[in-house]
PDB file of N, CA, C, O and CB in Angstrom:
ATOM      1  N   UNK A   1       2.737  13.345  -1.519  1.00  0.00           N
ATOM      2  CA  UNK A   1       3.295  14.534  -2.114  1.00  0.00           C
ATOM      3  C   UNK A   1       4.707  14.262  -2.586  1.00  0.00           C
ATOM      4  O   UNK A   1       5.255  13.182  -2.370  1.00  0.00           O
ATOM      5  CB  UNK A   1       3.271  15.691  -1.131  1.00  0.00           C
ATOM      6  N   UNK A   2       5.280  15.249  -3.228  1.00  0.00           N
ATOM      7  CA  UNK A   2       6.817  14.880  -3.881  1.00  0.00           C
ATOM      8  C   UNK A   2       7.885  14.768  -2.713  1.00  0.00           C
ATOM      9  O   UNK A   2       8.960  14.209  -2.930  1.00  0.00           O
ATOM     10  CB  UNK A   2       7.405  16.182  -5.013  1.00  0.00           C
ATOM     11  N   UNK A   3       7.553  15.352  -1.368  1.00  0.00           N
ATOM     12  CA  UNK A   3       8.665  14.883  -0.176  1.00  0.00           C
ATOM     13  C   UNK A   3       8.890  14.017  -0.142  1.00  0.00           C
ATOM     14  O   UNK A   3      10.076  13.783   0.091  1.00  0.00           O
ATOM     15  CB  UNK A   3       8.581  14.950   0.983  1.00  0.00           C
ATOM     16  N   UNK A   4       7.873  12.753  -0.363  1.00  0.00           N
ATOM     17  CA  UNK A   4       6.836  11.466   0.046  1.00  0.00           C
ATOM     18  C   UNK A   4       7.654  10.595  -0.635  1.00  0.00           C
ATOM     19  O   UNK A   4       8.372   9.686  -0.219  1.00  0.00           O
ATOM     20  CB  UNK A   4       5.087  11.422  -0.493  1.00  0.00           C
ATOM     21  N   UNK A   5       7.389  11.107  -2.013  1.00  0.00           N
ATOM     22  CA  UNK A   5       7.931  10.196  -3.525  1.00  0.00           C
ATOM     23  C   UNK A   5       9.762  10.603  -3.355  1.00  0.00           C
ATOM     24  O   UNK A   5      10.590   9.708  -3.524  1.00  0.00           O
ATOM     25  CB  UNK A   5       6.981  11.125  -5.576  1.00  0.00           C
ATOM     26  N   UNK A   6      10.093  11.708  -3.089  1.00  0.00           N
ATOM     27  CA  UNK A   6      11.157  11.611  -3.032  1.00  0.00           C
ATOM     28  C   UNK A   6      12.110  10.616  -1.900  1.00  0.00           C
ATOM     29  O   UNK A   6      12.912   9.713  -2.139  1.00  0.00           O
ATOM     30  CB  UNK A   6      11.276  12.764  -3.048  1.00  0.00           C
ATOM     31  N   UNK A   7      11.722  11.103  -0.820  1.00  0.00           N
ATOM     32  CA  UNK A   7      11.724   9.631   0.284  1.00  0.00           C
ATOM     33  C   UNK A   7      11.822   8.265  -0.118  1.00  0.00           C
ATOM     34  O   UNK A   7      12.927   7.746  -0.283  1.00  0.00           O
ATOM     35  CB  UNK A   7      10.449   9.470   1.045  1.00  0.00           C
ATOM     36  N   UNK A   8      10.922   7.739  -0.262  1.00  0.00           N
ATOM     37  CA  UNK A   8      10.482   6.601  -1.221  1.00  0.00           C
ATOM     38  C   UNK A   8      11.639   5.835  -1.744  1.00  0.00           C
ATOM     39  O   UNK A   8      12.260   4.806  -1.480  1.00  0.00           O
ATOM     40  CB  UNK A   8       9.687   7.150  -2.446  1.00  0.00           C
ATOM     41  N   UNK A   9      11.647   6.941  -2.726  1.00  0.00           N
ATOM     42  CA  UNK A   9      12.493   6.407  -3.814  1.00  0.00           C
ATOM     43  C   UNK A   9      14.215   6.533  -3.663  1.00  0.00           C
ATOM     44  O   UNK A   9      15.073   6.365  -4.529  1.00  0.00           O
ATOM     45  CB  UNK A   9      12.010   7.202  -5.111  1.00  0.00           C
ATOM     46  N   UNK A  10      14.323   6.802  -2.587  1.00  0.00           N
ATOM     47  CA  UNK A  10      15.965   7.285  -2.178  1.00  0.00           C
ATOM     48  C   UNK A  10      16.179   8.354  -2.700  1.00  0.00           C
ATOM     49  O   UNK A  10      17.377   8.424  -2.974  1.00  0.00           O
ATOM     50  CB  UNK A  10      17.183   6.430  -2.626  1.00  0.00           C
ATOM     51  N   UNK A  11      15.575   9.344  -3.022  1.00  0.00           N
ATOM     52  CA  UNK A  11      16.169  10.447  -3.792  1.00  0.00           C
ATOM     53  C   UNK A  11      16.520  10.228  -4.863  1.00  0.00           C
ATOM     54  O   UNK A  11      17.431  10.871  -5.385  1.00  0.00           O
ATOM     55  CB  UNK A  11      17.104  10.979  -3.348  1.00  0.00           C
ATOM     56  N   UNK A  12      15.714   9.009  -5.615  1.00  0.00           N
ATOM     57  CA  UNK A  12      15.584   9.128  -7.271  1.00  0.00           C
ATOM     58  C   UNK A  12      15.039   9.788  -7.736  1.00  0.00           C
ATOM     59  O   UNK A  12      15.638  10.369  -8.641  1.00  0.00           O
ATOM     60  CB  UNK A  12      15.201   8.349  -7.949  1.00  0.00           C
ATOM     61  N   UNK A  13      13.432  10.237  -7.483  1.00  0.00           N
ATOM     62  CA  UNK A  13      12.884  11.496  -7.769  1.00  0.00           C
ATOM     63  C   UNK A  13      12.738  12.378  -6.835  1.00  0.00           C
ATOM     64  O   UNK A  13      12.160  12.219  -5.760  1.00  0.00           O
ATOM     65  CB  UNK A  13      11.820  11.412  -8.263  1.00  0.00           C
ATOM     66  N   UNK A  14      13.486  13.728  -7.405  1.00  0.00           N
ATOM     67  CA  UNK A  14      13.314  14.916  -6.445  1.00  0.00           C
ATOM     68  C   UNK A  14      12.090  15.673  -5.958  1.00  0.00           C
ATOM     69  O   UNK A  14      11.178  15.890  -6.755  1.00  0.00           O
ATOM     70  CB  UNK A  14      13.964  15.817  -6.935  1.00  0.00           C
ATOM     71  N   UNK A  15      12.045  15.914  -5.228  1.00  0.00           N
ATOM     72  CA  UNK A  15      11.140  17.129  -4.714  1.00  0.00           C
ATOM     73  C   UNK A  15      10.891  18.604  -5.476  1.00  0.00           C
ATOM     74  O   UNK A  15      11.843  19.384  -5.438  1.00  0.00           O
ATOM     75  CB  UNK A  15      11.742  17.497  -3.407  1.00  0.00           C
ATOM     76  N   UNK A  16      10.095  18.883  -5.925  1.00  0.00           N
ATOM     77  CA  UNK A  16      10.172  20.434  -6.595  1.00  0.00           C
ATOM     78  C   UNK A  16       9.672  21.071  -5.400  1.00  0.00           C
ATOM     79  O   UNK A  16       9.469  20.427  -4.371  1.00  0.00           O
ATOM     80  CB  UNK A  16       9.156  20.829  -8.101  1.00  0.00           C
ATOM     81  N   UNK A  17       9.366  22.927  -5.545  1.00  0.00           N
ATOM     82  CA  UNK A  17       8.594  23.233  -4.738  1.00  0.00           C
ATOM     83  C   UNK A  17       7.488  24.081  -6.039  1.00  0.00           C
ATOM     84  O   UNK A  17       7.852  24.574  -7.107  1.00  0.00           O
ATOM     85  CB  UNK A  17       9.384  24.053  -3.391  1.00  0.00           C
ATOM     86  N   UNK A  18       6.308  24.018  -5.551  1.00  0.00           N
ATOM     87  CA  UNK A  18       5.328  24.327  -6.173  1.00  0.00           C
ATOM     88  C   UNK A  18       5.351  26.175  -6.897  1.00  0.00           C
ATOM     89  O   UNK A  18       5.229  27.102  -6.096  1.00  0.00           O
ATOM     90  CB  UNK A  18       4.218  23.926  -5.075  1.00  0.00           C
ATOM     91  N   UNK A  19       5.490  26.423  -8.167  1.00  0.00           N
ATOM     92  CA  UNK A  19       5.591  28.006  -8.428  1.00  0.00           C
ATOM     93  C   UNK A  19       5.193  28.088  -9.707  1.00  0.00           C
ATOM     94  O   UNK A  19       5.481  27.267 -10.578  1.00  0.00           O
ATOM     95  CB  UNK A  19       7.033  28.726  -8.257  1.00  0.00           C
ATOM     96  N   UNK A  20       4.122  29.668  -9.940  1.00  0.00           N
ATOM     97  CA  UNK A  20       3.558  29.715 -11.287  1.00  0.00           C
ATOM     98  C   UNK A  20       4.356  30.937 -11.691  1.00  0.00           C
ATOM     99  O   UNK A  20       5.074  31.591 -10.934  1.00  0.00           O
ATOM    100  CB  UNK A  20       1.857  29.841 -11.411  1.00  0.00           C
ATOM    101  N   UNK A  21       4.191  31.112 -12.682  1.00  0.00           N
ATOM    102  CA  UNK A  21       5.117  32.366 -12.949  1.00  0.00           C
ATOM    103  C   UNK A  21       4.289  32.860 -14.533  1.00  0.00           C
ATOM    104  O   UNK A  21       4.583  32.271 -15.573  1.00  0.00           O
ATOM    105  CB  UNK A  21       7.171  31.826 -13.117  1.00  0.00           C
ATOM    106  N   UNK A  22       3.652  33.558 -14.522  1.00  0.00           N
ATOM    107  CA  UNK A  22       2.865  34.488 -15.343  1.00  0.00           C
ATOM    108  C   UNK A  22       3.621  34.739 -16.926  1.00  0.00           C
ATOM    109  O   UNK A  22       4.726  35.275 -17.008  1.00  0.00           O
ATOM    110  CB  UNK A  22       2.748  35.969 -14.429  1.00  0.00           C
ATOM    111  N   UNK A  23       3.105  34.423 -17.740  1.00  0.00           N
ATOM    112  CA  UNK A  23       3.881  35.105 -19.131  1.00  0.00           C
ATOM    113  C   UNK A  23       3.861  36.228 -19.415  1.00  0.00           C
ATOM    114  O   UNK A  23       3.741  36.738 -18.300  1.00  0.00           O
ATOM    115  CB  UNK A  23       3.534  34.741 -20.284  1.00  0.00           C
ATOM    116  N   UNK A  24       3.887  36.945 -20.037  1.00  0.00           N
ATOM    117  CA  UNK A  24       3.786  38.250 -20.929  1.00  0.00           C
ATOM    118  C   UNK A  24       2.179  38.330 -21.503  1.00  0.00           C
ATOM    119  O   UNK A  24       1.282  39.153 -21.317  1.00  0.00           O
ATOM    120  CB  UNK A  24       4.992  38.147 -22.343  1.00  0.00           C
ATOM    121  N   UNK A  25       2.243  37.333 -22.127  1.00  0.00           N
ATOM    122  CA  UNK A  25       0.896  36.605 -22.567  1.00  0.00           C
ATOM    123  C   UNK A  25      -0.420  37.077 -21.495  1.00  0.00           C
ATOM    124  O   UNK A  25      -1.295  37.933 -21.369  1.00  0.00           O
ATOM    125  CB  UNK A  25       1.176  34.758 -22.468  1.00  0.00           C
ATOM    126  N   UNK A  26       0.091  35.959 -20.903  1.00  0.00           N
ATOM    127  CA  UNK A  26      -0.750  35.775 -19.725  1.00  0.00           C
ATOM    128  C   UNK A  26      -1.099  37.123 -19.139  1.00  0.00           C
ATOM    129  O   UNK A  26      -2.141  37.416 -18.552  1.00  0.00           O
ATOM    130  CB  UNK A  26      -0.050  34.894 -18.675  1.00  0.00           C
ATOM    131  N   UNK A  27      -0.257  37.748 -19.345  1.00  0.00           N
ATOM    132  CA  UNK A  27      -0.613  38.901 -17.897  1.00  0.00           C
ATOM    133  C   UNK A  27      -1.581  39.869 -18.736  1.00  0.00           C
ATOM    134  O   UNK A  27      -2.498  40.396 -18.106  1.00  0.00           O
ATOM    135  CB  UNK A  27       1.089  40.024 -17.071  1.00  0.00           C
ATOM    136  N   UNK A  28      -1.468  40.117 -19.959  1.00  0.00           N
ATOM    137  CA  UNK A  28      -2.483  40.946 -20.894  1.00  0.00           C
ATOM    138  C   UNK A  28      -3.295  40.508 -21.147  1.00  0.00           C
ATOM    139  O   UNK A  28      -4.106  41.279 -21.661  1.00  0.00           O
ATOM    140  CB  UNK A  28      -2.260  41.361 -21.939  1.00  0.00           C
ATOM    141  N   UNK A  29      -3.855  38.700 -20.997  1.00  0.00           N
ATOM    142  CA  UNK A  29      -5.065  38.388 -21.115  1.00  0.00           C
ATOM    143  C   UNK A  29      -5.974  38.071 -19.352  1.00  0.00           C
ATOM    144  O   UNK A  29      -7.153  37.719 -19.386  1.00  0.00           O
ATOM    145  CB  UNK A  29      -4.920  37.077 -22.195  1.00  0.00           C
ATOM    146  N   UNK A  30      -5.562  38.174 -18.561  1.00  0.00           N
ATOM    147  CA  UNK A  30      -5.995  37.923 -17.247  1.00  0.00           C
ATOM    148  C   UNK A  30      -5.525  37.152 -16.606  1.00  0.00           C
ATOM    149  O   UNK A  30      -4.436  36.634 -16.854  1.00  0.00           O
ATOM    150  CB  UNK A  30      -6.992  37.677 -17.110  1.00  0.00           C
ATOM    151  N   UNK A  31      -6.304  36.871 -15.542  1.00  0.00           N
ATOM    152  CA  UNK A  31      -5.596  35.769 -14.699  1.00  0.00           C
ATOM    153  C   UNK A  31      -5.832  34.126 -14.981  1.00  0.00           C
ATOM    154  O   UNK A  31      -6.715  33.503 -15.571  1.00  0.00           O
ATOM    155  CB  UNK A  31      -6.055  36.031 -13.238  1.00  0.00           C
ATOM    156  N   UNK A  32      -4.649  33.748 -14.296  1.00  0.00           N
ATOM    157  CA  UNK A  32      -4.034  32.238 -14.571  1.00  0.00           C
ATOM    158  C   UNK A  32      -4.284  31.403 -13.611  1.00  0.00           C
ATOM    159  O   UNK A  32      -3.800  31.770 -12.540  1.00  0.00           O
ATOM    160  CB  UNK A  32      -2.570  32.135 -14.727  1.00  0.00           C
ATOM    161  N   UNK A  33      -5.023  30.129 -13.567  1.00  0.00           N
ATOM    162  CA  UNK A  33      -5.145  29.414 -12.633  1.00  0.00           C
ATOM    163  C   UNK A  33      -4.325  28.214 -12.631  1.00  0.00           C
ATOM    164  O   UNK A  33      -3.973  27.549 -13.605  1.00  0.00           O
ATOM    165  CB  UNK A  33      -6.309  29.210 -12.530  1.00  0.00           C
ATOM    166  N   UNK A  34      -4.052  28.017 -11.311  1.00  0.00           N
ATOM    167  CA  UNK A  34      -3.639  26.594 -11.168  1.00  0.00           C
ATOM    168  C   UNK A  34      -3.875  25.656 -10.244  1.00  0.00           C
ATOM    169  O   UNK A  34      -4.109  26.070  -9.109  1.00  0.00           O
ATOM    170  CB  UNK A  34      -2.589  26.535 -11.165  1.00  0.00           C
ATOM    171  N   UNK A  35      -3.876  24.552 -10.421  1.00  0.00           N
ATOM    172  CA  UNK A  35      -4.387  23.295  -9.509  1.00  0.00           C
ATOM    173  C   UNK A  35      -3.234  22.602  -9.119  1.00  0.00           C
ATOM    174  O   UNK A  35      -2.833  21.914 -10.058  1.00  0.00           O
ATOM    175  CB  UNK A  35      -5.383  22.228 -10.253  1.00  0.00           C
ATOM    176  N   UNK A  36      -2.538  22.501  -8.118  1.00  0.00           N
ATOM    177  CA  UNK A  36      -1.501  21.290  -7.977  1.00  0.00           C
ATOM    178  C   UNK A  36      -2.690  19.932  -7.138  1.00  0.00           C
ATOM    179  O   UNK A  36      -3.617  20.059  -6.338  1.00  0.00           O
ATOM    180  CB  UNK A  36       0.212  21.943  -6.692  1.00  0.00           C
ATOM    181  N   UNK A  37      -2.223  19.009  -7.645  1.00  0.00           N
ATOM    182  CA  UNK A  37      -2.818  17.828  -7.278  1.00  0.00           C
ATOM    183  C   UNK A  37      -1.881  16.919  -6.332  1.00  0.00           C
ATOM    184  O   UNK A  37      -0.831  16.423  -6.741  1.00  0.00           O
ATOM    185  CB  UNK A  37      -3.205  17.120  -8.541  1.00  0.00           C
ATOM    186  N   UNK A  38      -2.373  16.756  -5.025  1.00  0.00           N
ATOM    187  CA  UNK A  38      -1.250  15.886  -3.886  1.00  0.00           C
ATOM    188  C   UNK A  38      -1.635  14.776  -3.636  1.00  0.00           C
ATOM    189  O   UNK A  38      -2.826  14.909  -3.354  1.00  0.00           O
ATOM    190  CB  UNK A  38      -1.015  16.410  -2.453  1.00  0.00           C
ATOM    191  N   UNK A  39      -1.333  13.631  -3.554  1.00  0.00           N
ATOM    192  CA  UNK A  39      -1.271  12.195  -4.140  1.00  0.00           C
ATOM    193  C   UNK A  39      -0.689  11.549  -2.740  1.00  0.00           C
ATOM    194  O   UNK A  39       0.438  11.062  -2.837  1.00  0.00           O
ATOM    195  CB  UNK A  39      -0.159  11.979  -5.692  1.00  0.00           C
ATOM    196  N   UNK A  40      -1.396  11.480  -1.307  1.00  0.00           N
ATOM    197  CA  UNK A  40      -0.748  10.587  -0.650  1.00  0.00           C
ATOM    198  C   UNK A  40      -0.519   8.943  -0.577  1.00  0.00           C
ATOM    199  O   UNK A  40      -1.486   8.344  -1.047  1.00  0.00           O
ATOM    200  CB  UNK A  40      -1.096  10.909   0.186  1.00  0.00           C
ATOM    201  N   UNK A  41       0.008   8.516  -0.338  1.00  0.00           N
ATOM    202  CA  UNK A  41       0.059   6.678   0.121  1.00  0.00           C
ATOM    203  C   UNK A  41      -0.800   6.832   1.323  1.00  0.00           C
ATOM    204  O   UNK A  41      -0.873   7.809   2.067  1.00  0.00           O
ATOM    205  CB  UNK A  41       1.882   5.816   0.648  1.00  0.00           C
ATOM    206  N   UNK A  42      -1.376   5.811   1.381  1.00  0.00           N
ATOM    207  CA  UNK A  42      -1.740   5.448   2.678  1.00  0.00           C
ATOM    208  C   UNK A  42      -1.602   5.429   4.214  1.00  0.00           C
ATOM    209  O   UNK A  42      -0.977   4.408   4.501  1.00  0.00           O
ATOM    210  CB  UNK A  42      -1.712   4.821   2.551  1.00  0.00           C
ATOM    211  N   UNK A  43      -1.850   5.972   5.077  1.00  0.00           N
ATOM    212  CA  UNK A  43      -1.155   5.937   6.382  1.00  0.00           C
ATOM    213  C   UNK A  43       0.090   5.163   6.928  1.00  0.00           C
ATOM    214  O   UNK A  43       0.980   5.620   7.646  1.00  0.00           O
ATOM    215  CB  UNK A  43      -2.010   5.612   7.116  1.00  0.00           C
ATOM    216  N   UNK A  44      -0.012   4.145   6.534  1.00  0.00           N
ATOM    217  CA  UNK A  44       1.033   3.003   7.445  1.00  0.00           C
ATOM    218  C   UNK A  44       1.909   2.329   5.929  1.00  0.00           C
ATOM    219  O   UNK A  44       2.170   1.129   6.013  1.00  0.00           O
ATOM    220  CB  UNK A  44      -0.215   1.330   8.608  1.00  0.00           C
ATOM    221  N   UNK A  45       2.339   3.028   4.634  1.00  0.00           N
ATOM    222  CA  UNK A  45       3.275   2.534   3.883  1.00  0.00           C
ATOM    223  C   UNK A  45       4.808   3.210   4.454  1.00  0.00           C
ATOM    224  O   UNK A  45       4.927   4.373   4.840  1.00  0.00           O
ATOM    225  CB  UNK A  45       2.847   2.870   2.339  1.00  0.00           C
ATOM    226  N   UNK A  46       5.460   2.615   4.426  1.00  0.00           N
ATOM    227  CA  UNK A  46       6.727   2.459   4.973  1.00  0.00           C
ATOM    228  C   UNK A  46       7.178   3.734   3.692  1.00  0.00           C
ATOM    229  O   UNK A  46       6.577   3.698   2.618  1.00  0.00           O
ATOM    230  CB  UNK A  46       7.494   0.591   4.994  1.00  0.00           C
ATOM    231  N   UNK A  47       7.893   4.444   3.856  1.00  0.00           N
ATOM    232  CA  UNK A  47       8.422   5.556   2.721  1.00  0.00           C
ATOM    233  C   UNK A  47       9.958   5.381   2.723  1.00  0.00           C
ATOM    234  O   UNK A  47      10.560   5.522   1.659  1.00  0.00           O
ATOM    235  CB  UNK A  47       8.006   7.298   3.126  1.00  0.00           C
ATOM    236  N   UNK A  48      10.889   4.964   4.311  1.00  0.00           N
ATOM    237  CA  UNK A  48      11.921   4.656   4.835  1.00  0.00           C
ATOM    238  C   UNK A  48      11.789   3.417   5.894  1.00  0.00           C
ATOM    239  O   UNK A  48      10.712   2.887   6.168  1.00  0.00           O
ATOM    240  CB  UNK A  48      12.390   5.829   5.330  1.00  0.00           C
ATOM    241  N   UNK A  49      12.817   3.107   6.345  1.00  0.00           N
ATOM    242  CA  UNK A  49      12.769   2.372   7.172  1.00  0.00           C
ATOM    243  C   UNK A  49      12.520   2.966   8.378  1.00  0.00           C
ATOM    244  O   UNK A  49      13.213   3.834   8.908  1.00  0.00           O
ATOM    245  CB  UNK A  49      13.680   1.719   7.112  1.00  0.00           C
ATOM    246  N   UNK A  50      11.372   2.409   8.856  1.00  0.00           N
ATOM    247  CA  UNK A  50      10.739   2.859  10.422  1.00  0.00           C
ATOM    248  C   UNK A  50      10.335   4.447  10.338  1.00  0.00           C
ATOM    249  O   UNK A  50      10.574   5.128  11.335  1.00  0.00           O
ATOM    250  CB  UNK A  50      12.068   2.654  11.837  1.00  0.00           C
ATOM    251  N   UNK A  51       9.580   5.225   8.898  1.00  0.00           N
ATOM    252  CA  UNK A  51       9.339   6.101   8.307  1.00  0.00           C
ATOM    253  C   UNK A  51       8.053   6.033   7.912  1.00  0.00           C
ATOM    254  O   UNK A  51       8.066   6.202   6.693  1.00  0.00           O
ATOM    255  CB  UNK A  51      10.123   6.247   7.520  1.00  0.00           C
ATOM    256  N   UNK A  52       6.615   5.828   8.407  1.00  0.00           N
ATOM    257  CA  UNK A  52       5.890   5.884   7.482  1.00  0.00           C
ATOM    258  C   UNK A  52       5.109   7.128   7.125  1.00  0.00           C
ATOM    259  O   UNK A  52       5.299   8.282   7.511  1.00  0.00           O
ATOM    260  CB  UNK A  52       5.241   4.974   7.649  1.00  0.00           C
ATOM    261  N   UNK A  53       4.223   6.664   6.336  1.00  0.00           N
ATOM    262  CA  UNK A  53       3.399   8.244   5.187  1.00  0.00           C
ATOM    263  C   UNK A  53       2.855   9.074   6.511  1.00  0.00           C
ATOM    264  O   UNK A  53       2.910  10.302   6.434  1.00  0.00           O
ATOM    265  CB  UNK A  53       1.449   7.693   3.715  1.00  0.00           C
ATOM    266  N   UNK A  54       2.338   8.485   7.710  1.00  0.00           N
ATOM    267  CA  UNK A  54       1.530   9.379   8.092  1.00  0.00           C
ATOM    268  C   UNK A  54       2.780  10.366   9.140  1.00  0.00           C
ATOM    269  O   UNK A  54       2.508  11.530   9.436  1.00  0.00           O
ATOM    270  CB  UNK A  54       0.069   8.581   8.858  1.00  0.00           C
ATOM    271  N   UNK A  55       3.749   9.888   9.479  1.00  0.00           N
ATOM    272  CA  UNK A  55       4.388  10.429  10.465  1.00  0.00           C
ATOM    273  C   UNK A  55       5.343  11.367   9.001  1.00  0.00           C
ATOM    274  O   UNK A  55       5.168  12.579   9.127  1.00  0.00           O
ATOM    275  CB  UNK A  55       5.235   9.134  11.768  1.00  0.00           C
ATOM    276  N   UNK A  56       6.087  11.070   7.965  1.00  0.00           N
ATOM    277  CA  UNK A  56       6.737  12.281   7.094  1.00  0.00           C
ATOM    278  C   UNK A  56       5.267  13.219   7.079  1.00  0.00           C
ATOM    279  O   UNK A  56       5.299  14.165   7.866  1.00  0.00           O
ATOM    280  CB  UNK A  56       7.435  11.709   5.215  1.00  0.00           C
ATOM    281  N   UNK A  57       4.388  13.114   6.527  1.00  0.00           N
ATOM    282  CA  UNK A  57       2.912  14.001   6.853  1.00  0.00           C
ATOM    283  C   UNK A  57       2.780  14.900   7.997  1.00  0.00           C
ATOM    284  O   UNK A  57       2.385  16.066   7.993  1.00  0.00           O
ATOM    285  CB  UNK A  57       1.726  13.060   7.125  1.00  0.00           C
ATOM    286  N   UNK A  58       3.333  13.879   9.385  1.00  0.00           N
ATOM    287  CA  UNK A  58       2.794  15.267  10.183  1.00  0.00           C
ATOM    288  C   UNK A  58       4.239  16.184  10.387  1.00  0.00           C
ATOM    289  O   UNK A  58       4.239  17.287  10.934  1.00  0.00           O
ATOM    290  CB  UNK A  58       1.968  14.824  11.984  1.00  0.00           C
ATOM    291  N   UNK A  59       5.353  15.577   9.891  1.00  0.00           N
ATOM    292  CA  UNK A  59       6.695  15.738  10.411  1.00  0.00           C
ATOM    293  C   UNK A  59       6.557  17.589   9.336  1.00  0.00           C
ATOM    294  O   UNK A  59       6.706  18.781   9.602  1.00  0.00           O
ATOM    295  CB  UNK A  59       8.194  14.031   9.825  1.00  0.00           C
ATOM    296  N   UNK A  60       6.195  16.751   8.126  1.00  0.00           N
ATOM    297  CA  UNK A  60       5.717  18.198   7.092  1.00  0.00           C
ATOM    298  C   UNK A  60       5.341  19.579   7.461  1.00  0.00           C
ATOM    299  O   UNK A  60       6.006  20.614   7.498  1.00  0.00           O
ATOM    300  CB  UNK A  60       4.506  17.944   6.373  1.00  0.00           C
ATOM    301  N   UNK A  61       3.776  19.262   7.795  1.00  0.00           N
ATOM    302  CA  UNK A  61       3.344  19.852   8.064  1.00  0.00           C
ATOM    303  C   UNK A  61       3.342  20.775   9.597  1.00  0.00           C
ATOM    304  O   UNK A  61       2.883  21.888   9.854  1.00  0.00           O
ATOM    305  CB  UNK A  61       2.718  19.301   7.622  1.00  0.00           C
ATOM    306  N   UNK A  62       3.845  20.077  10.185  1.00  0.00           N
ATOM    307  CA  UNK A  62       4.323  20.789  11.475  1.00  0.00           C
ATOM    308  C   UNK A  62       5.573  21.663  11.053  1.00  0.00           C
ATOM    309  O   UNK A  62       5.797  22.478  11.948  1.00  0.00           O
ATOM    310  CB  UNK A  62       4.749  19.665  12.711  1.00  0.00           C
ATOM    311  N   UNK A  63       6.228  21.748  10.284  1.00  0.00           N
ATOM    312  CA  UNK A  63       7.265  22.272   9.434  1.00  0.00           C
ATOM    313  C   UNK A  63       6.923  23.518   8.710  1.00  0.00           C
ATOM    314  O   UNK A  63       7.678  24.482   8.582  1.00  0.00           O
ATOM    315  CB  UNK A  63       7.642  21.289   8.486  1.00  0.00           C
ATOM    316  N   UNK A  64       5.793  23.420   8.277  1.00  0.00           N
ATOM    317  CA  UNK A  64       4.617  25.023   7.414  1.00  0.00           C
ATOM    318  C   UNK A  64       4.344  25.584   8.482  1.00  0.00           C
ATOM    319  O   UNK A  64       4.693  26.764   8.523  1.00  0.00           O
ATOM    320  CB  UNK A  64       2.816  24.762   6.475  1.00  0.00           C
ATOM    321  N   UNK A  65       3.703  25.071   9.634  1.00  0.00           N
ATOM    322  CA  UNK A  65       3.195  25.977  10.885  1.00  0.00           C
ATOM    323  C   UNK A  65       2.082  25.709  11.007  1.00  0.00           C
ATOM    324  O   UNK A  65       1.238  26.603  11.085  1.00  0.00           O
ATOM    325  CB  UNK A  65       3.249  27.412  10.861  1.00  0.00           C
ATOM    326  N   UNK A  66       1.708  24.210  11.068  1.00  0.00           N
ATOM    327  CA  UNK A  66      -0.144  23.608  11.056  1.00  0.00           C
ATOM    328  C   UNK A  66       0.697  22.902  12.405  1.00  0.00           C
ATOM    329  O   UNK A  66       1.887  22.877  12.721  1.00  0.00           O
ATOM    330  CB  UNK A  66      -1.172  22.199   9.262  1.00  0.00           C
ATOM    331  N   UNK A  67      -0.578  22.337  13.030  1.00  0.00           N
ATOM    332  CA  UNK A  67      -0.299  22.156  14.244  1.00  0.00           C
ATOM    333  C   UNK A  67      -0.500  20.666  13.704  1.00  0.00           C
ATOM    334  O   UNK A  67      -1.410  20.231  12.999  1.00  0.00           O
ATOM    335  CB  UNK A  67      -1.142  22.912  15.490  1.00  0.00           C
ATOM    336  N   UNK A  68       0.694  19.959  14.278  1.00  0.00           N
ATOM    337  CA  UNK A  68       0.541  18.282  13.234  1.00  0.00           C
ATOM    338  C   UNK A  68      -0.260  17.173  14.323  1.00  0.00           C
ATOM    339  O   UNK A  68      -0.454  16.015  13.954  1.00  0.00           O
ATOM    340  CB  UNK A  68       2.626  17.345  12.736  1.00  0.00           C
ATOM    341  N   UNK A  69      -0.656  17.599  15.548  1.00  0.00           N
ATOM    342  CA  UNK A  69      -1.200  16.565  16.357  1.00  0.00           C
ATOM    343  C   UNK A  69      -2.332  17.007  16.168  1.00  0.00           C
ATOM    344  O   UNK A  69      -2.903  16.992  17.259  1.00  0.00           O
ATOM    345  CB  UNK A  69      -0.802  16.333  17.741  1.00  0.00           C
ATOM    346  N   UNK A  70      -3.206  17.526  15.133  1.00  0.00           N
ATOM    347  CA  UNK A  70      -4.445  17.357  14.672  1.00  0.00           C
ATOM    348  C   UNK A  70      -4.732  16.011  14.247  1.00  0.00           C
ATOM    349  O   UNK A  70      -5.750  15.369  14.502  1.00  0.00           O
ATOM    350  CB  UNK A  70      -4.675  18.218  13.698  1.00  0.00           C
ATOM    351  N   UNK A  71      -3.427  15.538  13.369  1.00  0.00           N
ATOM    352  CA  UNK A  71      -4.029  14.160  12.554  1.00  0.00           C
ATOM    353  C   UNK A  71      -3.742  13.330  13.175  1.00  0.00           C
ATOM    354  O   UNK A  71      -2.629  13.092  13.646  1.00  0.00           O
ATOM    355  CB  UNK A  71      -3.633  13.744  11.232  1.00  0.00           C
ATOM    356  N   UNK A  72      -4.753  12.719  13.285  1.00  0.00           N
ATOM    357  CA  UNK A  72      -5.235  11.293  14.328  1.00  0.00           C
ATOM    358  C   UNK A  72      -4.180   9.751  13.112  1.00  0.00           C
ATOM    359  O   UNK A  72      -3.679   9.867  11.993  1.00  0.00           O
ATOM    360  CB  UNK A  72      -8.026  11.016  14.267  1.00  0.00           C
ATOM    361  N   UNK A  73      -4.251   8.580  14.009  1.00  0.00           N
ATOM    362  CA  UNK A  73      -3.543   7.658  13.219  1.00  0.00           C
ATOM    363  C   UNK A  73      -4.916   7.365  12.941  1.00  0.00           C
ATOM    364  O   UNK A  73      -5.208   6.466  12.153  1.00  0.00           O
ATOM    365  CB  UNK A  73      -2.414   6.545  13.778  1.00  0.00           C
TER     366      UNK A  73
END
């Protein structure tokens, strides 16, 4: 995800947070869908030093309010 990529990359590419926002358009012809697409690395790629994908993952998501010792290594 963009936490992930932002990590990564030292904070060369930022993080957005995900938001749709309806036109004028849009709202007189119906509703608007959207798909965001999340793109992890692999469990054990290093993102930082002594940082990898699966631990920023559960560090995340324990952060939304999912219980992060669901995900197994």
């Amino acid at each position: 995800n963009a936490d992930m990529l932002e990590m990564a990359s030292g904070a060369y590419v930022k993080a957005t947070k995900h938001r749709v926002v309806a036109t004028s358009f849009e709202r007189r012809k119906g509703s608007r869908f959207s798909f965001p697409i999340f793109i992890h690395p692999r469990r054990e790629v290093e993102l930082q030093p002594d940082v990898t994908a699966m631990q920023a993952l559960r560090k995340r998501i324990s952060q939304v309010g999912f219980n992060g010792h669901l995900l197994k290594e």
